[in-house]
N, C-alpha and C positions, 0 to 999 in steps of 0.2 A: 417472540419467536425464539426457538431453543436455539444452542450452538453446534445441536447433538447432531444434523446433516438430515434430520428424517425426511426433509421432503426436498433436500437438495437432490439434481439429478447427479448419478456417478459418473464422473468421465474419465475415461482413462488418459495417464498423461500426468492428470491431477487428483491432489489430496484437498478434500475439502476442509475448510478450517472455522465458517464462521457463517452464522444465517441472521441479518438481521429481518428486520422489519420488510423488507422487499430484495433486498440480495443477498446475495449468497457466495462466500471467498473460499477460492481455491489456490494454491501454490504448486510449482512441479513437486511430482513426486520424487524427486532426486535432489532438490533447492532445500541446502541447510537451514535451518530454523529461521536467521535474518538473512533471506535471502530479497532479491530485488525484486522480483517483480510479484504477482499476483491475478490472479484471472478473476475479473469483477462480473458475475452473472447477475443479470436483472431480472428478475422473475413476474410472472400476471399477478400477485399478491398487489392488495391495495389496504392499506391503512387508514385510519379516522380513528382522531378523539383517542392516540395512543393504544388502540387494539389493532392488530394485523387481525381484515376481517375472514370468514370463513368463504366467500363467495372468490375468486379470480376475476379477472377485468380482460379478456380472449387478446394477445398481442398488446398488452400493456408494456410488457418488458423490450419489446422491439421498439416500439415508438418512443419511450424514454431512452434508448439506448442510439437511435437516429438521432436524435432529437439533440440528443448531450454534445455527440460526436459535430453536427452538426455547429452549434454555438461552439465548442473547442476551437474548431478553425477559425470562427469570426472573432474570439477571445485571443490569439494567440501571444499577436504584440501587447498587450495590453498585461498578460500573465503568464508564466509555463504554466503547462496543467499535467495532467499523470499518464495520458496516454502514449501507449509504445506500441500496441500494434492491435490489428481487428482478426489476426491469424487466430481463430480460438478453433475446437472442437466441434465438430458439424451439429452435433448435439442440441450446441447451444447459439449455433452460427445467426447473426442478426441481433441477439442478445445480449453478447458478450463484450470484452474489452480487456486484451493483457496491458496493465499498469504498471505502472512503475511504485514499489511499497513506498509508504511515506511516513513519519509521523505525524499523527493529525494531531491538530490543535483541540482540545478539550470544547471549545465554542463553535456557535452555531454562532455566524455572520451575516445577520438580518438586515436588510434595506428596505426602506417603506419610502415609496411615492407618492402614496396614496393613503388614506387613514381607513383601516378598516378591520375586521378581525379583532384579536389579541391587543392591537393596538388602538382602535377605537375603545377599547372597553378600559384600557388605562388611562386615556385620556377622556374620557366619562368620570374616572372616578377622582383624578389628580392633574386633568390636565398640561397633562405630558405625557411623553411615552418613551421609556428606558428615562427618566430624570430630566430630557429635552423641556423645556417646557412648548406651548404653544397657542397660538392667538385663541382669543374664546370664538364660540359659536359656530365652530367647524362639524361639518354631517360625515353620516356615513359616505364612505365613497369621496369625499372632497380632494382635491390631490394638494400635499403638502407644500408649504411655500417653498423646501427643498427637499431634496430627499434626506431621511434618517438614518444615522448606521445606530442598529438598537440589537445587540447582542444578546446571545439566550447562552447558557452553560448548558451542554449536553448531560442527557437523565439515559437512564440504562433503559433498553426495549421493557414496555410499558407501561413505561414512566415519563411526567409528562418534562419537557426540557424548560429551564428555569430563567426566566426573560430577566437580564442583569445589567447594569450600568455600565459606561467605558470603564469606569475608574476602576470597579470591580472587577472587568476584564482583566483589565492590567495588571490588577497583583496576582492573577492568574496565570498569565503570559509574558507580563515585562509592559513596562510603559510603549518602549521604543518598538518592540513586536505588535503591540496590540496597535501603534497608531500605525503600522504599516498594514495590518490586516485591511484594516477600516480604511486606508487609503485605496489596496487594490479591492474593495468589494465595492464602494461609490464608485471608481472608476468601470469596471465590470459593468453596475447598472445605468451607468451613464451609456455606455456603447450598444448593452442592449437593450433598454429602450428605445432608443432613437434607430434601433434596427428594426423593433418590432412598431412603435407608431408608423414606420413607412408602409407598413402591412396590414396597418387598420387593429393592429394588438396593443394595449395598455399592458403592462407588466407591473400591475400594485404595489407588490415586495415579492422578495423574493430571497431564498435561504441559500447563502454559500457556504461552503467545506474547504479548509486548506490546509496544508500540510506542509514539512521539513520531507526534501529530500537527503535519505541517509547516508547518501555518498559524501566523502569528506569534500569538500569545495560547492557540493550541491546545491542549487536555491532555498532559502530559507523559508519561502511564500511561492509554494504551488498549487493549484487549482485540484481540487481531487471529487470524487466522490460522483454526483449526477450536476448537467448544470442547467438552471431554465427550463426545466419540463414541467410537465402540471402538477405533478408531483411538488416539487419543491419552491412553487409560485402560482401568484397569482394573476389569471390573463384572465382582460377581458373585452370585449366587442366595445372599441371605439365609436363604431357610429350607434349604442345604445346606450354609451355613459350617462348617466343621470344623477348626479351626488343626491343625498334624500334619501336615498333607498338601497337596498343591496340590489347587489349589481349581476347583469348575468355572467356568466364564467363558463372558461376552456378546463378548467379544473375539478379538481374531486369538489368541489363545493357541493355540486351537484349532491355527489353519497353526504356529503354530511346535513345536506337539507332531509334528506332521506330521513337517514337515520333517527335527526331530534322531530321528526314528525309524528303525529300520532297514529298512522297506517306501521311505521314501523314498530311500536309498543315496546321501545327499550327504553328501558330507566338507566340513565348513566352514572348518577348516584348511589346505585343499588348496588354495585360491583359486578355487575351483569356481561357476560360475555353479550358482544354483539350481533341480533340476528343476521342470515342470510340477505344477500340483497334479492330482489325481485329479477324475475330475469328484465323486464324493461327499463331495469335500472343499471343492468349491466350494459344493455346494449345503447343507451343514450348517454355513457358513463363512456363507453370506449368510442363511440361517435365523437363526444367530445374530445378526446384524445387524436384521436384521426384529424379534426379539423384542424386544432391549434399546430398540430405537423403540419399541414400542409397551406396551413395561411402562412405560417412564419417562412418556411423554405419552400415556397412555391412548388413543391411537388409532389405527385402523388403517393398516398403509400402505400407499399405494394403487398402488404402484408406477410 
């Protein structure tokens, strides 16, 4: 996704500054260059396999933006996070979120409960995952005798992010930084899990964001970015778990089973932009999205 605003909406008020992969940042238009806050919009863009695809997913950007808000309040003691206020631009009303700027940490702060993905296939080939080692003869889907903090170094949009060791964290971030990350992201999945097993939700792994508040005195380890949405985890139907097999899911797994199937005919070795999705891929794509809202926080939503 370019940074050049082409498909961000304009809002007055604000200057857009940046489009990643699914959002898109704005700052006021009168807020000096380090200024505080930031207007974080969530857009229907949905990604796989590091392409932002060409098809939309209809109210994707609301339900991940409920959904964040959402876990923030049940996260609160446990972490500050970056939200300041839901006052946004009508424009984007239901989408949005003014934060507070941060500097993020260069890492992605991975937790695995469950072995599967990325991390089944490390442990296929080295039995471990991020350097952990782990018992033999674990399947897909098995859930871990604990959970893993397995960090990835963040890759520029379209590239893929780089799955790295604690230790290598740490000369990235400082020993004492990097073991406080990894404290509050175990702690994090500790809370929600056990918030989402009461709901009949597994939460696999799932990817956190944190940041330096830039205010002199400010938290060192804030909560930023989106948190627990299908997007950035992986949920799945407790009463269908079955280790042995892949598992069903509240998540884009769904698009990405799509995608490497042979109905959709894209070669991803090829350097091939990704086809369109089908339209009943979008609509059992945002069904799933809708559900995992509305099992997790018992409520409707209202689109």
């Amino acid at each position: 996704m370019s940074t050049d605003g082409s498909s961000a909406p304009r809002l007055e008020g604000w200057t857009h500054t940046y489009s990643g992969k699914v959002r898109d940042l704005y700052v006021p238009e009168d807020a000096p260059a380090d200024g505080d806050v930031v207007l974080v919009v969530a857009s229907d863009r949905i990604s796989a396999y590091d392409h932002v695809l060409p098809t939309t997913i209809p109210d994707k950007g609301k339900i991940l933006t409920a959904l964040s808000l959402w876990w923030f309040d049940r996260l609160a003691d446990v972490v500050p996070n970056h939200v300041v206020s839901t006052d946004v631009p009508a424009a984007v009303a239901g989408r949005a979120m003014v934060c507070r700027r941060l500097r993020m940490y260069p890492v992605e702060c991975v937790v695995r409960g469950y072995l599967t993905g990325s991390g089944l296939q490390e442990y296929r080939a080295t039995s471990a995952v991020a350097g952990l080692p782990l018992p033999a003869g674990l399947r897909d889907g098995d859930r871990l005798p604990e959970p893993l903090f397995t960090p990835a170094a963040k890759a520029e949009v379209g590239e893929h992010d780089e799955n790295i060791t604690f230790e290598e964290m740490a000369s990235r971030v400082g020993q004492d930084l990097a073991g406080r990350l990894r404290d509050r992201t175990l702690e994090v999945y500790a809370r929600a899990a056990a918030i989402a097993a009461e709901r009949g939700i597994i939460i696999a792994d799932t990817k956190l964001e944190f940041g330096a508040s830039p205010l002199p005195g400010g938290p060192e380890v804030v909560l930023g970015d989106e948190v627990l949405t299908p997007d950035s985890s992986r949920f799945w139907p407790a009463d269908d778990w079955q280790p042995g097999r892949a598992q069903a899911s509240y998540d884009k797994q769904f698009v990405r089973d799509w995608l490497t199937s042979p109905a959709a005919g894209w070669d991803r070795g090829a350097d091939q932009a990704p086809p369109p999705l089908p339209d009943d891929v979008v609509e059992r794509t945002r069904d799933r999205y809708v559900e995992a809202f509305e099992q997790l926080t018992g409520t409707r939503f209202a689109g």
